[in-house]
PDB file with SEQRES, HELIX, SHEET and CRYST1 records, atoms N, CA, C and O in Angstrom:
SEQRES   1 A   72  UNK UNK UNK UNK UNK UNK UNK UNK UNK UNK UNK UNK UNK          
SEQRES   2 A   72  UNK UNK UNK UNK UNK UNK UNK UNK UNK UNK UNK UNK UNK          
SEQRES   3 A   72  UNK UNK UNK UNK UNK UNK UNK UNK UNK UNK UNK UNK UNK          
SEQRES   4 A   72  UNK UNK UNK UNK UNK UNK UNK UNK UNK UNK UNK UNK UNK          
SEQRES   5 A   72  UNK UNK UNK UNK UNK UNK UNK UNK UNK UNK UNK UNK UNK          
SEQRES   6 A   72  UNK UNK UNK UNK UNK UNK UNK                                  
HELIX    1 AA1 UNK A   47  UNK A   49  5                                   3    
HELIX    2 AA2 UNK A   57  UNK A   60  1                                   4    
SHEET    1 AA1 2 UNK A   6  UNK A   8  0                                        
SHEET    2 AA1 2 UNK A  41  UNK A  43 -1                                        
CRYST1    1.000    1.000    1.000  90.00  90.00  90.00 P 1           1          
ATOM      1  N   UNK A   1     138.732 123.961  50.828  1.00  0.00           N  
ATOM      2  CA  UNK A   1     137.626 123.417  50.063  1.00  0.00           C  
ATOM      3  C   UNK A   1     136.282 123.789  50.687  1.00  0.00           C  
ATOM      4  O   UNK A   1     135.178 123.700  50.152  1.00  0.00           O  
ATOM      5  N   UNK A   2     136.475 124.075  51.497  1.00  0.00           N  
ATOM      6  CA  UNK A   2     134.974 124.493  52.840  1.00  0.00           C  
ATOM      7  C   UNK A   2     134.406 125.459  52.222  1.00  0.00           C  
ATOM      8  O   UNK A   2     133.208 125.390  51.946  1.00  0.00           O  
ATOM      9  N   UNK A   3     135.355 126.805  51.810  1.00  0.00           N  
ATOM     10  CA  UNK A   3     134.638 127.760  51.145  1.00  0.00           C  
ATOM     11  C   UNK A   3     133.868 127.389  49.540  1.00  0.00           C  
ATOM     12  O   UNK A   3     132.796 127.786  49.084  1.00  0.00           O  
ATOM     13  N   UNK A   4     134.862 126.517  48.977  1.00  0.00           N  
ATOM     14  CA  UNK A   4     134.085 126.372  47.888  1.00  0.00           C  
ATOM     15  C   UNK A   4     132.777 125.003  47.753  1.00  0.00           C  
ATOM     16  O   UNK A   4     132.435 124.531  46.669  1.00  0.00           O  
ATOM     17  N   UNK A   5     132.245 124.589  49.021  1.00  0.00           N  
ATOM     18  CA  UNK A   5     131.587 123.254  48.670  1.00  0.00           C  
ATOM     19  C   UNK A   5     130.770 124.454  50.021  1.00  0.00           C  
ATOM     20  O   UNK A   5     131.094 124.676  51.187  1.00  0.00           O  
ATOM     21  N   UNK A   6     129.349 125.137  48.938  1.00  0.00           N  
ATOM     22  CA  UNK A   6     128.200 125.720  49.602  1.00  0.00           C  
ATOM     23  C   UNK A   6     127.362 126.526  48.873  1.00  0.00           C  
ATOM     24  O   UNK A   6     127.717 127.040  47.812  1.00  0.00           O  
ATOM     25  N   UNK A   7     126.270 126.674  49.366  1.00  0.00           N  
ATOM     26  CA  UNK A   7     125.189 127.249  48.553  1.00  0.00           C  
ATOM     27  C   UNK A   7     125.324 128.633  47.584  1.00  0.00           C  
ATOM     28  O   UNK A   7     125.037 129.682  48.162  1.00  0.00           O  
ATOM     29  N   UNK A   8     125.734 128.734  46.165  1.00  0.00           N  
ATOM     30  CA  UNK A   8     125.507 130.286  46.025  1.00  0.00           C  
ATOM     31  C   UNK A   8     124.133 130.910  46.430  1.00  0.00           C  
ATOM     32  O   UNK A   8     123.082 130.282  46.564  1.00  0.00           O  
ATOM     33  N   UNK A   9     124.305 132.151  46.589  1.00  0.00           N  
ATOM     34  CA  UNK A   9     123.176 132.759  46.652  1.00  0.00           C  
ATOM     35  C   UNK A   9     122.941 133.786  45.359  1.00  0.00           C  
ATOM     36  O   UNK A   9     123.660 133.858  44.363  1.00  0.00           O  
ATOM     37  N   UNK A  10     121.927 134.439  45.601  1.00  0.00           N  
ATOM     38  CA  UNK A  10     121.428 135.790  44.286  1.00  0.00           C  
ATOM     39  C   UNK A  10     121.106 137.163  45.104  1.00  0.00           C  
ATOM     40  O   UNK A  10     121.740 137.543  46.089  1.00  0.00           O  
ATOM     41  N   UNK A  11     119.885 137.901  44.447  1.00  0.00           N  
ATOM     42  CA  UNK A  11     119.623 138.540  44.850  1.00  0.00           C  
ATOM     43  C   UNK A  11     118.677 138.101  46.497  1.00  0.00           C  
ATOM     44  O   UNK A  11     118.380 136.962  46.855  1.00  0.00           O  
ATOM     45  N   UNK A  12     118.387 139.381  47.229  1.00  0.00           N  
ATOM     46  CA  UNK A  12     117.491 139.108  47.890  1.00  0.00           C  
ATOM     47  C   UNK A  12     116.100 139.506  48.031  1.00  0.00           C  
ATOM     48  O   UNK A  12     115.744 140.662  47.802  1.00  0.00           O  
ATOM     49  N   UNK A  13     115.017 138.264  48.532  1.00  0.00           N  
ATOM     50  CA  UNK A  13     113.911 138.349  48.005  1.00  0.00           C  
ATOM     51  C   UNK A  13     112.776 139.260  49.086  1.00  0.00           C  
ATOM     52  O   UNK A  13     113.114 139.918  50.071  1.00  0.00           O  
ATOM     53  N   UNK A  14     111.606 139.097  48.649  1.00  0.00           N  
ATOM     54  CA  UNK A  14     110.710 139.561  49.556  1.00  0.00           C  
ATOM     55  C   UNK A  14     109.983 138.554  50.461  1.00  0.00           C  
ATOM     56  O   UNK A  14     110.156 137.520  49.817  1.00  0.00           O  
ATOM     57  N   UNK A  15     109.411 138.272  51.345  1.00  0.00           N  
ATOM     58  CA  UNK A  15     108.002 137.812  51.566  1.00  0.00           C  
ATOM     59  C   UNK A  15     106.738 138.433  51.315  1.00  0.00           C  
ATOM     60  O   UNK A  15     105.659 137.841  51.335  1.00  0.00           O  
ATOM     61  N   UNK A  16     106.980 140.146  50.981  1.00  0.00           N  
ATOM     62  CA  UNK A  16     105.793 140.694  50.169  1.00  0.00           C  
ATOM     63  C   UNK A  16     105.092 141.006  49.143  1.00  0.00           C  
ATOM     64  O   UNK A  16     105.172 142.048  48.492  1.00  0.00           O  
ATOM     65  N   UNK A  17     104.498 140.252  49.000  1.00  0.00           N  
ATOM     66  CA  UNK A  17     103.575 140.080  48.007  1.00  0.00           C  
ATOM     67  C   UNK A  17     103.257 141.417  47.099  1.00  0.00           C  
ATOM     68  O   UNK A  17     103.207 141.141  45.900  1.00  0.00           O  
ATOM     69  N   UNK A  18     103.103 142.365  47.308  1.00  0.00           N  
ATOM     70  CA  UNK A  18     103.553 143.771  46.442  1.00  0.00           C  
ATOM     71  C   UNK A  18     104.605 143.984  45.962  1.00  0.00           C  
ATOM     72  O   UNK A  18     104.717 144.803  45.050  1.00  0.00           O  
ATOM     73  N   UNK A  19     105.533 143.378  46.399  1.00  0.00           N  
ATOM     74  CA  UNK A  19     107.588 143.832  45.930  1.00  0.00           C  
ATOM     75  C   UNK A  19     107.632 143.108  45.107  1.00  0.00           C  
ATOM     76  O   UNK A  19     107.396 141.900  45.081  1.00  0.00           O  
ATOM     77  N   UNK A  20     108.158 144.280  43.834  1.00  0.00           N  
ATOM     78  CA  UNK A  20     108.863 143.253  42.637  1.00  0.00           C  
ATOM     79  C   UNK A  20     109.337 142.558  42.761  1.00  0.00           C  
ATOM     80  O   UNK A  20     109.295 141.800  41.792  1.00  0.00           O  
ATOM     81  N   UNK A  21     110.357 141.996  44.118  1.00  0.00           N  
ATOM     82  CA  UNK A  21     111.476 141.341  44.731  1.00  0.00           C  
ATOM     83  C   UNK A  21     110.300 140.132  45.142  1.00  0.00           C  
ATOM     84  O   UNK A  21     110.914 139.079  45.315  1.00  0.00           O  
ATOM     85  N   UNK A  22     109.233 139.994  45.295  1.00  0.00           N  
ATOM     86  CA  UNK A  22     108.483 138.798  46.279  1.00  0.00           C  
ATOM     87  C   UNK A  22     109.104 137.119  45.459  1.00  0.00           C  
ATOM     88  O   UNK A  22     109.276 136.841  44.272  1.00  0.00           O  
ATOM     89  N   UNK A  23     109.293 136.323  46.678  1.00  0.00           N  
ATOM     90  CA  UNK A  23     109.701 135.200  46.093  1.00  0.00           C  
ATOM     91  C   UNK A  23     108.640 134.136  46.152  1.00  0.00           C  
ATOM     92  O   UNK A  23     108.957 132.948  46.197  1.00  0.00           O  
ATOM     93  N   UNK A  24     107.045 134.642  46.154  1.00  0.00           N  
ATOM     94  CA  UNK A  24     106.001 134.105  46.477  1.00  0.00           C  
ATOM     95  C   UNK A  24     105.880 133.092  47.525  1.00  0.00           C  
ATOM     96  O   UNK A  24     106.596 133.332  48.497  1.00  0.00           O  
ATOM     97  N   UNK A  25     105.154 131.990  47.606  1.00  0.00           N  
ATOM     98  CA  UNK A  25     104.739 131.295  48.798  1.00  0.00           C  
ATOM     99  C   UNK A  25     104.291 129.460  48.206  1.00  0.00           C  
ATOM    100  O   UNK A  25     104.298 128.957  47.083  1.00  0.00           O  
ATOM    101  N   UNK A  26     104.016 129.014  49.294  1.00  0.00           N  
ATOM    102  CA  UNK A  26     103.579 128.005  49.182  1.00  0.00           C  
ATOM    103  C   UNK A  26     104.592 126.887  48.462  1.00  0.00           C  
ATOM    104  O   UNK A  26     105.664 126.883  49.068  1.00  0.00           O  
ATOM    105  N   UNK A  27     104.579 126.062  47.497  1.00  0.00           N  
ATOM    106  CA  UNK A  27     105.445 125.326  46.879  1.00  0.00           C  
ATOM    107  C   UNK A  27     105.913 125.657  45.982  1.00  0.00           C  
ATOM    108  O   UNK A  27     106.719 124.920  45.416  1.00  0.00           O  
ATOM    109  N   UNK A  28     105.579 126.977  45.457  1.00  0.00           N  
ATOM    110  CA  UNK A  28     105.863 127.729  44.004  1.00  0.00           C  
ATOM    111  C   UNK A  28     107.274 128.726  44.890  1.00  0.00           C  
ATOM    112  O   UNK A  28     108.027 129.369  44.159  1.00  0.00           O  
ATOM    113  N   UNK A  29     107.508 128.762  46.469  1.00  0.00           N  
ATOM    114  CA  UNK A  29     108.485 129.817  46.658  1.00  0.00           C  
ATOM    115  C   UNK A  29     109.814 129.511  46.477  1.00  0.00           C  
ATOM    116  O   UNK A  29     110.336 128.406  46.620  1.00  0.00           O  
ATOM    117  N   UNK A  30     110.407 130.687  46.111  1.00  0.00           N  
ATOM    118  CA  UNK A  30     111.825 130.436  45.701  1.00  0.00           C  
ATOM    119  C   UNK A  30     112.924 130.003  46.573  1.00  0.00           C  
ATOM    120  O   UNK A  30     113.255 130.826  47.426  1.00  0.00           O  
ATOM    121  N   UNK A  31     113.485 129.022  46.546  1.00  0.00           N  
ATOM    122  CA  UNK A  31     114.522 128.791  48.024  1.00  0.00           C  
ATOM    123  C   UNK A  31     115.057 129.892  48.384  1.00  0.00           C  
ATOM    124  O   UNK A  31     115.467 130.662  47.516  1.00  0.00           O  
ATOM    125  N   UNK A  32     115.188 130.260  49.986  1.00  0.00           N  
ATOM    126  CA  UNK A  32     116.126 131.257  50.502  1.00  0.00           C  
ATOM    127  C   UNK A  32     117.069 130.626  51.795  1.00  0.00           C  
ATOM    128  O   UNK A  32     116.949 129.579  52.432  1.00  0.00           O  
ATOM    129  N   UNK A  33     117.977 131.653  51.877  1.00  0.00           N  
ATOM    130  CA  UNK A  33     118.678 131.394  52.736  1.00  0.00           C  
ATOM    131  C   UNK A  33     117.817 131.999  54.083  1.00  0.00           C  
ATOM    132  O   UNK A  33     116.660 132.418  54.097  1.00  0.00           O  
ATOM    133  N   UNK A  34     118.848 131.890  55.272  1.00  0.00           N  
ATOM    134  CA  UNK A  34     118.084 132.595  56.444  1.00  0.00           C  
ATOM    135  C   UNK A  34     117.737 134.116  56.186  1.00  0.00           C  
ATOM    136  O   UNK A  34     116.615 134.583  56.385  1.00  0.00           O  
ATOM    137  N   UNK A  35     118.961 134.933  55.664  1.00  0.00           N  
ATOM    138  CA  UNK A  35     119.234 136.347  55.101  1.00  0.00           C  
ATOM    139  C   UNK A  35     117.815 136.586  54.130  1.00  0.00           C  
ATOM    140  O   UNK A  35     117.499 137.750  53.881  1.00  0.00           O  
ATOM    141  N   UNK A  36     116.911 135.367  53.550  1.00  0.00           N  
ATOM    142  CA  UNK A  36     116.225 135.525  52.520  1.00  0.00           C  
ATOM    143  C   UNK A  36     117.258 136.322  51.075  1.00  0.00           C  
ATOM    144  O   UNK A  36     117.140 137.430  50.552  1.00  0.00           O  
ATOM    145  N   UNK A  37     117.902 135.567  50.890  1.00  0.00           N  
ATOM    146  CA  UNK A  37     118.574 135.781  49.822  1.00  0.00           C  
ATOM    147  C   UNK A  37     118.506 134.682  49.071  1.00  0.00           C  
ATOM    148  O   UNK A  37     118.707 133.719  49.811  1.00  0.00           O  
ATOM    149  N   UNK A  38     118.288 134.279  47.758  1.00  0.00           N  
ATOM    150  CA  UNK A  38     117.948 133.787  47.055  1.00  0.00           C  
ATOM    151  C   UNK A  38     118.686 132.651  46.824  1.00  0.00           C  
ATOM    152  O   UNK A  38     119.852 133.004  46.995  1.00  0.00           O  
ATOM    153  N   UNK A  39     118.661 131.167  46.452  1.00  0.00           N  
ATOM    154  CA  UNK A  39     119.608 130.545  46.584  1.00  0.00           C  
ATOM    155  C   UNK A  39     119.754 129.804  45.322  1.00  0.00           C  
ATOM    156  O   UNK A  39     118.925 128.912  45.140  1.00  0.00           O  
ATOM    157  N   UNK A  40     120.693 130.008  44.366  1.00  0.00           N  
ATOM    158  CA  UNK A  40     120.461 129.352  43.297  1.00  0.00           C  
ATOM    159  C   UNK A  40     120.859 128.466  42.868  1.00  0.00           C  
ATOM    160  O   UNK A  40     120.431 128.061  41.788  1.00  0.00           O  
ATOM    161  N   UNK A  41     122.360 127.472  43.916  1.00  0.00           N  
ATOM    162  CA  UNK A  41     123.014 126.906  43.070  1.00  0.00           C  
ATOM    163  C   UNK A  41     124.121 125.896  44.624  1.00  0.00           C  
ATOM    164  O   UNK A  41     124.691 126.251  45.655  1.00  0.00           O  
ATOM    165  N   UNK A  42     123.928 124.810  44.021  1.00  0.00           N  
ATOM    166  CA  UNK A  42     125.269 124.285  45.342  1.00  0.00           C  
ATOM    167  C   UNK A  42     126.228 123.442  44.557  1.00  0.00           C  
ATOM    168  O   UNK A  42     126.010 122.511  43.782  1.00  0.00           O  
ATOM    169  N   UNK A  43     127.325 123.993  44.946  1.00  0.00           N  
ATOM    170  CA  UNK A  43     128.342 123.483  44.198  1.00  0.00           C  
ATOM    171  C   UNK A  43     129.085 122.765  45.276  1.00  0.00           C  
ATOM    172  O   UNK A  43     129.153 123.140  46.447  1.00  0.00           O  
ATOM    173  N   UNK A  44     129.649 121.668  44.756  1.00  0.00           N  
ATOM    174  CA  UNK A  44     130.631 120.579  45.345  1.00  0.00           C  
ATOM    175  C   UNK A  44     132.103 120.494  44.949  1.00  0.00           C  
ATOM    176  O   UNK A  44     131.956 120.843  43.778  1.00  0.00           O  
ATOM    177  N   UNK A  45     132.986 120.353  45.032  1.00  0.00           N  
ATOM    178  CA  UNK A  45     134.075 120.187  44.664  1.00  0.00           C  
ATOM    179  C   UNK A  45     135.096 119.137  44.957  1.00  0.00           C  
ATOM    180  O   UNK A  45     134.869 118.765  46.108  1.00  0.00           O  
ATOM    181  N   UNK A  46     135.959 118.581  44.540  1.00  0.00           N  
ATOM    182  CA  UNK A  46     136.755 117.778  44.994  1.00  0.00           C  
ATOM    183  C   UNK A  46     137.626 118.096  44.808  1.00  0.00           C  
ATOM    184  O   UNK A  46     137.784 118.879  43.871  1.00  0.00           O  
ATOM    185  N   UNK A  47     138.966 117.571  45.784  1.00  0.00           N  
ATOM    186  CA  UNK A  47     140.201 117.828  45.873  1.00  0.00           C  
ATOM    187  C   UNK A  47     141.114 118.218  44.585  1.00  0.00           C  
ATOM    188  O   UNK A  47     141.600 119.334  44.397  1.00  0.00           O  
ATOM    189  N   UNK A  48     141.195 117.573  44.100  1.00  0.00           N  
ATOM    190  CA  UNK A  48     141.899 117.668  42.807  1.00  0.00           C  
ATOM    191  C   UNK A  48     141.227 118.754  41.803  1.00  0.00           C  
ATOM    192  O   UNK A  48     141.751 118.966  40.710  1.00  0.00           O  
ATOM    193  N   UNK A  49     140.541 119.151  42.040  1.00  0.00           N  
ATOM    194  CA  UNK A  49     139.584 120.316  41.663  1.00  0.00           C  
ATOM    195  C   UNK A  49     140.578 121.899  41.964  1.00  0.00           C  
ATOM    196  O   UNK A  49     140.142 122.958  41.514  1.00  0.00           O  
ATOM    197  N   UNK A  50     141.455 121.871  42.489  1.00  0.00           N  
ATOM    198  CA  UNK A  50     141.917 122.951  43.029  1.00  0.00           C  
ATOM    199  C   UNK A  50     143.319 123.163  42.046  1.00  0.00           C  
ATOM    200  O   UNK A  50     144.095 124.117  41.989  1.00  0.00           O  
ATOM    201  N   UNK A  51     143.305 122.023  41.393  1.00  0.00           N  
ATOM    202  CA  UNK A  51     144.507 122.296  40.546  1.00  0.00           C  
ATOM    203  C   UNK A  51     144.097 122.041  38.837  1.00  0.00           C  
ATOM    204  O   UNK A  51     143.237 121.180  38.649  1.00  0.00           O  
ATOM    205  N   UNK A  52     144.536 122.583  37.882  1.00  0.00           N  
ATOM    206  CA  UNK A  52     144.468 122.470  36.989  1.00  0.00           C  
ATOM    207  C   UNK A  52     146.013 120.829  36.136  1.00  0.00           C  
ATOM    208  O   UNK A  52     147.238 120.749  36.236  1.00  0.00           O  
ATOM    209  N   UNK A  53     145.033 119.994  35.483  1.00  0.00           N  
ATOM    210  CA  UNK A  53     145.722 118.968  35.277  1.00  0.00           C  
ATOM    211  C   UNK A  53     146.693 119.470  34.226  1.00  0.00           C  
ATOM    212  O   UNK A  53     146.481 120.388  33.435  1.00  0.00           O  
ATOM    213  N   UNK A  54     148.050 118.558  34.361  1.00  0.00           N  
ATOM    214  CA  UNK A  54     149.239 118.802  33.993  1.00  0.00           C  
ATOM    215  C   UNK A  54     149.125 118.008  32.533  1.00  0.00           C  
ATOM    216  O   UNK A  54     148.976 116.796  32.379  1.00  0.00           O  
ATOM    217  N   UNK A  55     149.250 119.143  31.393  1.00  0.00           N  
ATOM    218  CA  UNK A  55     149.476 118.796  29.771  1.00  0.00           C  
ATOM    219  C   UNK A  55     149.614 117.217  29.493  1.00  0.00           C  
ATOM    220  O   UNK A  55     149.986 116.691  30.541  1.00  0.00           O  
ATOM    221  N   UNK A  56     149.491 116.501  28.722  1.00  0.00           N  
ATOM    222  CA  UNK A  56     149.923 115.079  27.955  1.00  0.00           C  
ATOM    223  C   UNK A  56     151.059 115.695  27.998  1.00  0.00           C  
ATOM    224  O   UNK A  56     151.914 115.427  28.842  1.00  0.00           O  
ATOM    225  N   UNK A  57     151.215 116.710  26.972  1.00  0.00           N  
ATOM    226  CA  UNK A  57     152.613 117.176  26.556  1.00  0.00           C  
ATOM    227  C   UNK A  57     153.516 117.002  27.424  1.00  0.00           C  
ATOM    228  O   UNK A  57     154.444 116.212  27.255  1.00  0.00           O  
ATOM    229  N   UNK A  58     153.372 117.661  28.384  1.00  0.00           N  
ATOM    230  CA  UNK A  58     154.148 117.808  29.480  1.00  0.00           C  
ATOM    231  C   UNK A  58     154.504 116.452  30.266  1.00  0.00           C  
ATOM    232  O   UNK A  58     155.378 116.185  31.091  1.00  0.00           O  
ATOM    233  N   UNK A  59     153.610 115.804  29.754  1.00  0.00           N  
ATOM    234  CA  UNK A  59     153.799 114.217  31.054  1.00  0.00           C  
ATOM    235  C   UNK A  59     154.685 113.727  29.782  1.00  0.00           C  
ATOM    236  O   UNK A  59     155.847 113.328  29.847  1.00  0.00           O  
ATOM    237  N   UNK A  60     154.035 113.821  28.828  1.00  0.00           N  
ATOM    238  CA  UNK A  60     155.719 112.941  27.142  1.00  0.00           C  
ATOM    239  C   UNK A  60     156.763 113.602  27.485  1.00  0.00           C  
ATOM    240  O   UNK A  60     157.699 112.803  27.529  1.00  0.00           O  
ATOM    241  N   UNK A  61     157.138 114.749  27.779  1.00  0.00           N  
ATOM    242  CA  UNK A  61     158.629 115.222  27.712  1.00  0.00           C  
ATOM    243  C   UNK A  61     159.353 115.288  28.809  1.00  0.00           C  
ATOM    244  O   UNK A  61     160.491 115.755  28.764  1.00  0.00           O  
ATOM    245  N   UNK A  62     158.833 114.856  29.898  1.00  0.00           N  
ATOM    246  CA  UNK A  62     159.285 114.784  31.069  1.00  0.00           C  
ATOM    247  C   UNK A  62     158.554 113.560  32.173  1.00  0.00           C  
ATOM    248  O   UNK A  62     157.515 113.697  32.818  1.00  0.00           O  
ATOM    249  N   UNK A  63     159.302 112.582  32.140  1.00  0.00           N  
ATOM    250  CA  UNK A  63     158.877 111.394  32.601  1.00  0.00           C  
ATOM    251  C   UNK A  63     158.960 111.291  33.859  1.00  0.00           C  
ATOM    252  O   UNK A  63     158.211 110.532  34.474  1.00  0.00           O  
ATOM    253  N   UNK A  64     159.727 111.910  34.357  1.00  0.00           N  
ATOM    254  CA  UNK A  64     159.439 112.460  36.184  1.00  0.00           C  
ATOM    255  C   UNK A  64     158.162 113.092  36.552  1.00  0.00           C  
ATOM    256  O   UNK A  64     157.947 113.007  37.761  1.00  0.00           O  
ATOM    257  N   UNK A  65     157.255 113.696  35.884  1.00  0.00           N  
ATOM    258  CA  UNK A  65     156.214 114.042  36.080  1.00  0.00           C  
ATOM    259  C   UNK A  65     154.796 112.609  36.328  1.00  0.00           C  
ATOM    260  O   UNK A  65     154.762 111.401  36.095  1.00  0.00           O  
ATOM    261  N   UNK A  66     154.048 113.384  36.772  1.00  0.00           N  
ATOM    262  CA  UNK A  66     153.536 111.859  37.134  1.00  0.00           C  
ATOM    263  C   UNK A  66     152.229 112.937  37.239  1.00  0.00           C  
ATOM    264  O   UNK A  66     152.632 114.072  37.490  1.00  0.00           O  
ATOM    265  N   UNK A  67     150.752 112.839  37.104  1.00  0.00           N  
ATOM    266  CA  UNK A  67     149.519 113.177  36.601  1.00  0.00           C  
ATOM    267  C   UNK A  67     149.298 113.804  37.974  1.00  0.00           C  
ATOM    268  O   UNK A  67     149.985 113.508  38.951  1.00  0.00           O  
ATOM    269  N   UNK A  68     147.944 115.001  37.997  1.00  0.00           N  
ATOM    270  CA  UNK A  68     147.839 114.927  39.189  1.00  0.00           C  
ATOM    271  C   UNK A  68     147.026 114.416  39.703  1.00  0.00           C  
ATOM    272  O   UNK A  68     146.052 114.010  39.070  1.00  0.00           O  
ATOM    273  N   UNK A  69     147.145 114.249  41.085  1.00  0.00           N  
ATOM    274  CA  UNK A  69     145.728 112.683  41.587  1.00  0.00           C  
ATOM    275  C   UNK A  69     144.278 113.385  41.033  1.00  0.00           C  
ATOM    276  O   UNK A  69     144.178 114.580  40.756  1.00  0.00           O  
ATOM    277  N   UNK A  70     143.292 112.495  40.941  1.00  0.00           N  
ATOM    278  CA  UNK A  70     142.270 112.504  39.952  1.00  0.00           C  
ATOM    279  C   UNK A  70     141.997 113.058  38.742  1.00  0.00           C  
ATOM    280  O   UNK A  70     140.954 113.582  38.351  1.00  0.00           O  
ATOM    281  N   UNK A  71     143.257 112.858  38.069  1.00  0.00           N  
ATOM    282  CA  UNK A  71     143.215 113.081  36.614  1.00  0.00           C  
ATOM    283  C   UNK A  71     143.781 111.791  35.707  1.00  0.00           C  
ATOM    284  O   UNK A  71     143.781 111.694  34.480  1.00  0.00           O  
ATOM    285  N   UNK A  72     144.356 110.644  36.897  1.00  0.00           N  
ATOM    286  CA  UNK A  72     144.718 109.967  36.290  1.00  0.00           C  
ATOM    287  C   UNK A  72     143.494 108.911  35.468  1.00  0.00           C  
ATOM    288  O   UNK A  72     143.860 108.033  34.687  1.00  0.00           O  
TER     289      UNK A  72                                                      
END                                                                             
């Protein structure tokens, strides 16, 4: 889960103010990482996140089945 609970990143930016790439300054600048790579997005995940939940269907026709944790 470590890998998936962290910052994406994007492209990477400038600090110069001439480069199409500049991620400007002041409170208007674009978050970066240390790399100055752009940071667009943090995703979290939880456990049960790693599995895809098991059909209704599947829980009616087979009563030994039992949901998977946080889907119940």
């Amino acid at each position: 889960m470590q890998e998936l609970n962290r910052t994406f990143t994007g492209v990477k930016l400038s600090n110069d103010p001439t480069a199409p790439n500049f991620r400007s300054s002041g409170s208007t600048a674009a978050p970066v990482d240390e790399n100055i790579y752009y940071q667009f997005e943090t995703r979290t995940w939880s456990a049960h996140n790693r599995y895809f939940p098991i059909p209704q269907k599947e829980l009616n026709i087979n009563k030994n089945l039992k949901p998977q944790e946080g889907y119940n």
